[in-house]
VOMI-751457 format. One record per residue (C-alpha): residue number from 1; x, y, z. Coordinates in steps of 0.001 Angstrom, whole numbers, plus 500000, padded with zeros to 6 digits. Example, Ala and Ser with C-alpha at 12.3 -4.5 7.8 and 13.67 -1.06 7.14 Angstrom:
% residues 2
fike	x	y	z
1	512300	495500	507800
2	513670	498940	507140
% end
This chain:
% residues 205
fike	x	y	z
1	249252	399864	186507
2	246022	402263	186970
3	243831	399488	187357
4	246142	398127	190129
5	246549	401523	191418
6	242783	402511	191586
7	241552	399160	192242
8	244150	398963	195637
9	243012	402373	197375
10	239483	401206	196349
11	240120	398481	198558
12	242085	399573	201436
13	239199	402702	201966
14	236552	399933	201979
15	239054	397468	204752
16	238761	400041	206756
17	236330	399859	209730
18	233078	402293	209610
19	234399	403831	212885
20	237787	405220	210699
21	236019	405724	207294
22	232562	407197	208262
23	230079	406371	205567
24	231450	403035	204243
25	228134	401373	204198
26	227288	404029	201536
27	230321	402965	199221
28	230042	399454	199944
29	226085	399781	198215
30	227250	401907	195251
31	230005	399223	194933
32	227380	396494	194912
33	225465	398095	192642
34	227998	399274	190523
35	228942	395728	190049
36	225794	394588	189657
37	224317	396634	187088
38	225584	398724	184060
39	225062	402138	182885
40	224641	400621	179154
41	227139	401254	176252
42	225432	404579	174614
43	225512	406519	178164
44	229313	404715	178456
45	230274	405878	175063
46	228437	409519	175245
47	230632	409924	178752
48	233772	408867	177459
49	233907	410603	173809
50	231455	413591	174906
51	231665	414338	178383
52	235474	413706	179481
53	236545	414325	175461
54	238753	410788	175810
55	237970	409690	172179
56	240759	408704	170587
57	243243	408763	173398
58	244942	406135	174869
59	242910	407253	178151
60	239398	406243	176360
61	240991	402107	177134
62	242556	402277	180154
63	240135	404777	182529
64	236297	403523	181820
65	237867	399510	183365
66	240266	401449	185624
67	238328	400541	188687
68	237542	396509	188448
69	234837	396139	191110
70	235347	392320	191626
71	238812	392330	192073
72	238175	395393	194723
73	235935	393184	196688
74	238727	390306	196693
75	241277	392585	197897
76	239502	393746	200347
77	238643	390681	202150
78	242380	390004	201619
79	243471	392925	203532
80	240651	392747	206494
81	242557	389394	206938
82	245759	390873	208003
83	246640	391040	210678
84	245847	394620	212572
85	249334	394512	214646
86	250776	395719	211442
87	248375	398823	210771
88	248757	399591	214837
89	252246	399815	214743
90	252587	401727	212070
91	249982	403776	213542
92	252314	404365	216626
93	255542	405155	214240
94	253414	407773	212937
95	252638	406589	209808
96	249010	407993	207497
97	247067	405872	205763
98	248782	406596	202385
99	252500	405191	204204
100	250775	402218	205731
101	249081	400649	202684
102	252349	401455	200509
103	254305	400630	202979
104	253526	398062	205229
105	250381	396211	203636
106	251126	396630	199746
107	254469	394581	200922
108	252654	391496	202831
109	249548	391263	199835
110	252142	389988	196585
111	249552	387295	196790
112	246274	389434	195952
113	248647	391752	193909
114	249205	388878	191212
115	245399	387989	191391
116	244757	391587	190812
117	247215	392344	187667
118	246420	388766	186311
119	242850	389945	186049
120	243510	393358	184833
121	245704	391845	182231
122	243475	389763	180888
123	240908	391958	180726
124	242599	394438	179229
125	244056	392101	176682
126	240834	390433	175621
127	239144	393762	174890
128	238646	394659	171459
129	235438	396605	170921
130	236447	399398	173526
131	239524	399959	170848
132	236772	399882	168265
133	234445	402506	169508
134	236783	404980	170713
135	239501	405185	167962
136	238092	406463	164310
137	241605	406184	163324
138	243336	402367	162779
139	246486	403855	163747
140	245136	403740	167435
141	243860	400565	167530
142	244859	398626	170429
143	246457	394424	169389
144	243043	392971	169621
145	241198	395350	167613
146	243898	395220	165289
147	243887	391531	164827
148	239759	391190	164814
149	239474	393879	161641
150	242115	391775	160129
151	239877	388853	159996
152	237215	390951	159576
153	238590	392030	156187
154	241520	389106	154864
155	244217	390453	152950
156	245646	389094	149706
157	249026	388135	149114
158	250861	388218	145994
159	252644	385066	145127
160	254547	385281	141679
161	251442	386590	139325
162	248485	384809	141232
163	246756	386542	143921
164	245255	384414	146176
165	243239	385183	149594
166	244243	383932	152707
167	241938	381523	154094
168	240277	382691	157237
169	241358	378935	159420
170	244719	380430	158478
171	243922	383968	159691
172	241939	382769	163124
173	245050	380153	163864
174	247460	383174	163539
175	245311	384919	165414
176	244574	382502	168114
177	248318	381844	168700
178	249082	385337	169391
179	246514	385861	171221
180	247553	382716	173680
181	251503	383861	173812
182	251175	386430	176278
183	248901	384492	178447
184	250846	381300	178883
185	253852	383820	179467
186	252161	386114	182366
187	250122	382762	183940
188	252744	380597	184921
189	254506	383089	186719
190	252046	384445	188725
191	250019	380989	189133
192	251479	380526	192781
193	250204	383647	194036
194	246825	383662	192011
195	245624	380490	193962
196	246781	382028	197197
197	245604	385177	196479
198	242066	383597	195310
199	241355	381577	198236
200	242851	384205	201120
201	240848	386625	199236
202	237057	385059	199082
203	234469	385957	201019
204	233990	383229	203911
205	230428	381836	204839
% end
């Protein structure tokens, strides 16, 4: 829900023409770049743990990917494609810019919404070392980090007076299969609108 929430006023500031949001060409390079290139993971961890004092928080996971660049950059193609009847009339009703893009555009984009949250969920899900770094305390592990130090380190099982180990094809099927549930639960229902959001979203030629 932050990423969706960040990500979608990302996008609607940079829809906007550069006569309405002065400076745009600015954002639109840091964007880019931001994209583009990465700070590295020592400056990422120092800001998170040192700097905004995130470290083990549930914060520490969900802020440093709040803002997905990519998915920005699709959503904002999507909503320069609207059509600008909608924003004018809203304009007239005296709506802001806050009412219009909750109000009138969030409502006509389900499409780039599901391409959006489809991404964030997946990346979200698939992340394991961010868990890793910024938790010192299992406890706060996130699923995936959970599930990698349990193959990192198998288990034994007690059956009658033998102890033997769990094999690790054992321990990566289990963990495969969970892994895949969620996914083939989320996918299929928003497969409709990912295509449509995907291709209404791209940047023409």
């Amino acid at each position: 829900m932050v990423a969706l929430l960040l990500t979608t006023m990302l996008a609607y500031a940079l829809s906007r023409s550069s006569d309405i949001f002065r400076g745009r060409s600015v954002y639109m390079w840091i964007v880019i770049i931001a994209m583009l290139f990465s700070g590295g993971l020592v400056p990422s961890y120092m800001i998170v743990a040192n700097g905004l004092r995130l470290k083990n928080t549930i914060w520490a996971l969900v802020l440093p990917g709040g803002v997905q660049i990519f998915s920005a950059i699709i959503m904002m193609n999507f909503f320069r494609q609207l059509p600008k009847e909608l924003e004018e009339a809203a304009y007239v009703d005296g709506s802001n810019h806050f009412s219009t893009l909750f109000s009138i555009i969030l409502p006509v984009s389900l499409p780039i919404i599901a391409t959006v949250v489809l991404f964030a969920f997946v990346g979200h899900w698939n992340s394991w070392f961010d868990g890793l770094i910024y938790n010192t305390q299992p406890e706060g592990y996130p699923l995936q980090t959970y599930l990698q130090q349990f193959m990192a380190t198998p288990p034994t099982i007690n059956i009658g007076s033998m102890y033997r180990e769990i094999s690790n094809n054992s321990l990566a099927s289990a963990n495969i299969f969970i892994i895949m549930v969620p996914i083939l639960i989320v996918y299929p229902a928003l497969q409709k609108y990912f295509i449509k959001g995907m291709v209404l979203g791209s940047v023409k030629g």
